[in-house]
PANU-676602 format. One record per residue: z, x, y of N, C-alpha, C, O in turn. Coordinates in steps of 0.2 Angstrom, whole numbers, plus 5000, padded with zeros to 4 digits. Atoms other than C-alpha are relative to their C-alpha. Last residue first. Layout:
N
ZXYZXYZXYZXY/...
// end
This chain:
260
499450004995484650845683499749985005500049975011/499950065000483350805669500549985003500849935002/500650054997482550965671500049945002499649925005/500250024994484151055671499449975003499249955009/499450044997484650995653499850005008499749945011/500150095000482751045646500549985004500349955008/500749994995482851235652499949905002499749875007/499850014990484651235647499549985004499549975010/499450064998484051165629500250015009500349965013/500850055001482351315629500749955004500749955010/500250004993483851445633499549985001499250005005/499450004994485051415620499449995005499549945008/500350064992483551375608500450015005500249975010/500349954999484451545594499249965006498849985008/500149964995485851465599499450045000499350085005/499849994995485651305594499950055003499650045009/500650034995484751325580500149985005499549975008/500549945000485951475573499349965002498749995004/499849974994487451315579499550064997500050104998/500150044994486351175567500350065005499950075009/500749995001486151335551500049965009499749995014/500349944995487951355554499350004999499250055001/499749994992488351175551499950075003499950085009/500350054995487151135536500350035008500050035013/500249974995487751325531499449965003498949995006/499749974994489351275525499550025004499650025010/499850084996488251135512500450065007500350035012/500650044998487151305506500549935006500449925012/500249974990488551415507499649955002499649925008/499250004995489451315492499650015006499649975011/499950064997487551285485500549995004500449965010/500450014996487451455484500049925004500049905010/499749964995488951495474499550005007499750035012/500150054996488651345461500250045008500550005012/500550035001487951475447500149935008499749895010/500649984999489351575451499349995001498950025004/500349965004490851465448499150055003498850025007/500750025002491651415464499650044996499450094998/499850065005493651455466499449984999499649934996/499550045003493751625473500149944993500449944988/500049945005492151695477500449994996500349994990/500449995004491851535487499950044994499650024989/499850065003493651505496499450024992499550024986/499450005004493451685503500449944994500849954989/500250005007491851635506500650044997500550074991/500650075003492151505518500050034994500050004988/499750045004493551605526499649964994499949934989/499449965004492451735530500749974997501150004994/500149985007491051635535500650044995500750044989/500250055005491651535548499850034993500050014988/499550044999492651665562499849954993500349954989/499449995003491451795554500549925001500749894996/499950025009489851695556500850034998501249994994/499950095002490451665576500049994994500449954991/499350034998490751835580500349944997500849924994/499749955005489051895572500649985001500949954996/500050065008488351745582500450034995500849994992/499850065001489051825598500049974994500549944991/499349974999488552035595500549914999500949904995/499749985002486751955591500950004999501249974995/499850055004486351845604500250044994500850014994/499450054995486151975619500149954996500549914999/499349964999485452135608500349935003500949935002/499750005005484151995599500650065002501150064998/499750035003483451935613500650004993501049964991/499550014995483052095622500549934998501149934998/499449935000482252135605500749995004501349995003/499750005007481151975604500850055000501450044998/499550014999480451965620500649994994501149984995/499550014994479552115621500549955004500849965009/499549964999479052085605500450035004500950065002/500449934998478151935609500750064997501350054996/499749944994478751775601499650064999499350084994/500449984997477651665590500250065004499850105006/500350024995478951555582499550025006499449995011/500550025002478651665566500049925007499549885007/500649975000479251795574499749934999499349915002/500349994994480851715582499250004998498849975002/499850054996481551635564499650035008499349985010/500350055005481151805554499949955007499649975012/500649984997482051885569499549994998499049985002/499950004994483551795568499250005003498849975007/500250074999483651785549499750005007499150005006/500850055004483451955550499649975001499049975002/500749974996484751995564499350004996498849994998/500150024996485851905551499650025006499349975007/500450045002485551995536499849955002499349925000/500850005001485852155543499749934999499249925002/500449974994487752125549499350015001499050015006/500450054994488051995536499850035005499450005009/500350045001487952115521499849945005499349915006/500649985004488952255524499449965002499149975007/500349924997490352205534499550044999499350075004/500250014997490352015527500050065006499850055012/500450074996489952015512499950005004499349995006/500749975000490852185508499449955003498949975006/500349934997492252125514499550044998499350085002/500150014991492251965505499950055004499350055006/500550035001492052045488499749965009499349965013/500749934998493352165491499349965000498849995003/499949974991494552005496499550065001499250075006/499950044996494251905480499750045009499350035014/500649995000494352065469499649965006499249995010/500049934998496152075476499049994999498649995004/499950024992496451885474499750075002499550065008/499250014997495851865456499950025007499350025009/500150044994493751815452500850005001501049945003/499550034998493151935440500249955006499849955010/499950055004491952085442500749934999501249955002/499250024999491552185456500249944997500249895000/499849934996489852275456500749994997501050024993/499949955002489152115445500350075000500350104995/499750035006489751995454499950044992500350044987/499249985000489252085470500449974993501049994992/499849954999487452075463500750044999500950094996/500249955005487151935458500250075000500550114995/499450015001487851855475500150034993500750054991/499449974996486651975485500549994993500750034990/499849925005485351915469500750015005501250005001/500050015007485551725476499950084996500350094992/499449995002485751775493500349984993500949994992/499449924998484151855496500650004998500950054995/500149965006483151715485500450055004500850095001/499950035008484051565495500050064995500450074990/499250005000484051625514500150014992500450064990/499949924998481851705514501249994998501550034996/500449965003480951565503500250085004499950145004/500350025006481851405506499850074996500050084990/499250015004483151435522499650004990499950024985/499549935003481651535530500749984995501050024991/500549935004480451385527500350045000500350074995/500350025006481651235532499650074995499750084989/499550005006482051325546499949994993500050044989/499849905002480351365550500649994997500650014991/500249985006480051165545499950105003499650155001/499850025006481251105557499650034995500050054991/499249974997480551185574500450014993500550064991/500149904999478851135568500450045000500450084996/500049995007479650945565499750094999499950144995/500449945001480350955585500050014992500550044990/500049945005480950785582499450035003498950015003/500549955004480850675598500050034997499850085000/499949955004482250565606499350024994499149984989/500049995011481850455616500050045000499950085004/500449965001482250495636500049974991500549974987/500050005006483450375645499450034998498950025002/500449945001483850465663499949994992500050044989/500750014993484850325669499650034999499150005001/500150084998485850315652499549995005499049965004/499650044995486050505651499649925001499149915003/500550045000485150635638500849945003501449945001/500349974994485750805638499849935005499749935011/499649964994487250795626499749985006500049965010/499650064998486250645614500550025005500749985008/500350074996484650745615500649975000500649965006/500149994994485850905609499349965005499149985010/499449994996486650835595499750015009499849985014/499750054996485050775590500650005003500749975008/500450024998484150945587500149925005499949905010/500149964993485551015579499549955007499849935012/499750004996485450885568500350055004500750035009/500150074999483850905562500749975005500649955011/500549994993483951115563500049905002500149885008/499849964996485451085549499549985008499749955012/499550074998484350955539500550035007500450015012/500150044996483151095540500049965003499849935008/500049954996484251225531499349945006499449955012/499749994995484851095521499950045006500250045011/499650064997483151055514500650005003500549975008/500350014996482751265510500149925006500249925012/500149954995484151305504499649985003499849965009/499450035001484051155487500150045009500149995014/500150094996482351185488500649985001500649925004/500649994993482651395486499949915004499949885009/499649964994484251365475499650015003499850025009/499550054999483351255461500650045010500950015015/500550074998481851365460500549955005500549925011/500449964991483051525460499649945001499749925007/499649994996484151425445499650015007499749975011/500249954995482851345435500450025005500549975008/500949995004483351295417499550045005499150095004/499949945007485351335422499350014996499150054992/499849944999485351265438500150074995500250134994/500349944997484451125434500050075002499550115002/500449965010485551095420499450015004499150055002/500149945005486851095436499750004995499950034990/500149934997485950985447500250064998499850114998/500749995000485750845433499950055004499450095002/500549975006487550865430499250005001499050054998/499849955003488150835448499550044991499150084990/500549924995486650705451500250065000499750115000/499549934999487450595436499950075004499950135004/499350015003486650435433500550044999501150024997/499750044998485350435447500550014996501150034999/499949994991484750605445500649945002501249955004/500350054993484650575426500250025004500850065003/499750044996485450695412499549985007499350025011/499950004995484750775397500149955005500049895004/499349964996485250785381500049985009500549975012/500249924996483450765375500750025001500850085001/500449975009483850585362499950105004500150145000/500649974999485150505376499750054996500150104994/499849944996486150415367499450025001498850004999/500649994998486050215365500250075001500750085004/499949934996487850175356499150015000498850014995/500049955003487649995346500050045007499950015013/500549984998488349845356500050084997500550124998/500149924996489949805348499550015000499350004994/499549984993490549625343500050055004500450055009/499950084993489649625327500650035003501150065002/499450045002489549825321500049935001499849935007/499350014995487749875322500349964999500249914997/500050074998486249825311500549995006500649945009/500550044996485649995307500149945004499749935009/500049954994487550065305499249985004499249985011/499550034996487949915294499950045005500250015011/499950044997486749935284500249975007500049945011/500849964998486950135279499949925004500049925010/500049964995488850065276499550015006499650005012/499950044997488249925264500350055007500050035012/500550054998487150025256500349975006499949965011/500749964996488650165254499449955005499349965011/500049984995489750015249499850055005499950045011/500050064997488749965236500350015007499949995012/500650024998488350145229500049925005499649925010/500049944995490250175228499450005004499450005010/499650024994490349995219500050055005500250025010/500450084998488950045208500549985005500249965010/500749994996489750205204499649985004499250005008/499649964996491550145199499250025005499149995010/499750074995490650005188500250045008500150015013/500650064996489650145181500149965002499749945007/500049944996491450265178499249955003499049945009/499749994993492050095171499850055006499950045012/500250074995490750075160500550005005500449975010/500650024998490950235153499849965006499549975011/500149934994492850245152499350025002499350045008/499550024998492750085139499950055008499650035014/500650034997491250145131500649965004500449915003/500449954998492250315126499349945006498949965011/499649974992493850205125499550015002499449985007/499950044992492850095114500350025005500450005010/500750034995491950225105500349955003500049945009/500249974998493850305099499449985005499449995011/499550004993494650155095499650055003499350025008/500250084995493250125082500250005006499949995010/500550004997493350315077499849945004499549945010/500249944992495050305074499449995004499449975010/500050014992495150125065499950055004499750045010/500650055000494750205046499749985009499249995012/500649955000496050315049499149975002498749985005/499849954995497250185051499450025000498949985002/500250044994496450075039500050045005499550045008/500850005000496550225026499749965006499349985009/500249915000498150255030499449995002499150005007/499950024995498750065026499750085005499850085011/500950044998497550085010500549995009500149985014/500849965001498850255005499549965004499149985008/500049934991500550165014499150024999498750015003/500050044994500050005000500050045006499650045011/
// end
């Protein structure tokens, strides 16, 4: 009776044996097919977007719109064309400057009895315009390459070498330049140029330190490299307007007492 209950035994191994095996099988295919199902339903779900949430539109290039981000859109300018981007960028302030200059001094000279329209000198504006484009921009775009190179870093000591060299070195030449740039290509003689240039000089030079030497102490400082022209650039809407001022000083006086 033990011997045929043995034998059953024995006999049942194998059986037990393929039902586990098709047991564990079909689970691991069910396991599968359920894996597979929520996969699909996944992959679906991301075509069809969630309900109640509009799918995510990105932009496919990376790149950023004018209107949707002007900041970003001027720096990945700045990094695809820098000197492009800082010459048009230089040149447009540098004529917006002469623009308002231009009206400051109609709205000085110009009196309610004596009403005069006001008339853009566009000539006047597109020199500026043209030396801030293709003579301010590419000069000070290496200069800034330069010193950032010579003297690297941006702590308070390098800070101060870097100004100092700016504006000891570099704006005493660069400004009788601009000056002169700016004179020639309004026509002037050379004999009026020169006498011009020893009697407005020694003042402007006065004037950029009072403004530039803070300006680019702030620049060197706290403004990464790549946006170190623009800095000047907006500082030098308003010196561009007093470098159009005074380099017309004595057109404006000629106008004010005509209309005296």
């Amino acid at each position: 009776m033990f011997a045929a209950s043995r034998n059953v035994i024995r006999d049942a191994t194998p059986f037990s044996r393929i039902s586990t095996f098709l047991g564990a099988n079909a689970g691991n295919r069910s396991g599968r097919a359920l894996s597979d199902c929520s996969k699909g339903q996944k992959s679906s779900s991301l075509q069809r977007g969630t309900p109640g949430k509009a799918p995510k539109i990105s932009n496919i290039d990376g790149k950023q719109s004018f209107f949707s981000n002007p900041l970003q859109w001027y720096a990945e300018k700045l990094e695809t064309h820098p000197l492009l981007t800082k010459c048009l960028t230089s040149g447009l302030i540098g004529g917006s400057g002469d623009i308002l200059c231009q009206f400051l001094v109609y709205s000085n000279n110009n009196d309610q009895e004596n009403e005069v329209n006001f008339q853009l000198d566009w000539y006047r504006t597109g020199r500026f315009g043209f030396l801030g484009c293709f003579f301010v921009a590419p000069v000070v775009h290496f200069w800034y390459g330069a010193l950032t190179k010579m003297i690297p870093g941006n702590s308070l000591s390098v800070t101060l070498k870097r100004t100092f060299l700016d504006q000891a070195c570099f704006a005493p030449i660069f400004l009788p330049t601009f000056m002169l740039n700016l004179m020639v290509l309004e026509g002037r003689s050379t004999d009026e140029i020169l006498p011009r240039l020893k009697e407005d000089v020694p003042d402007t030079l006065i004037a950029n330190w009072s403004l530039w030497a803070p300006a680019m102490m702030i620049n060197f400082r706290f403004v990464p490299l790549k946006f170190q022209v623009l800095f000047s650039n907006l500082v030098g809407f308003v010196w561009n307007a007093y470098l159009s001022w005074k380099t017309h000083e004595s057109t404006h006086e000629a106008v004010a007492e005509s209309r005296m």
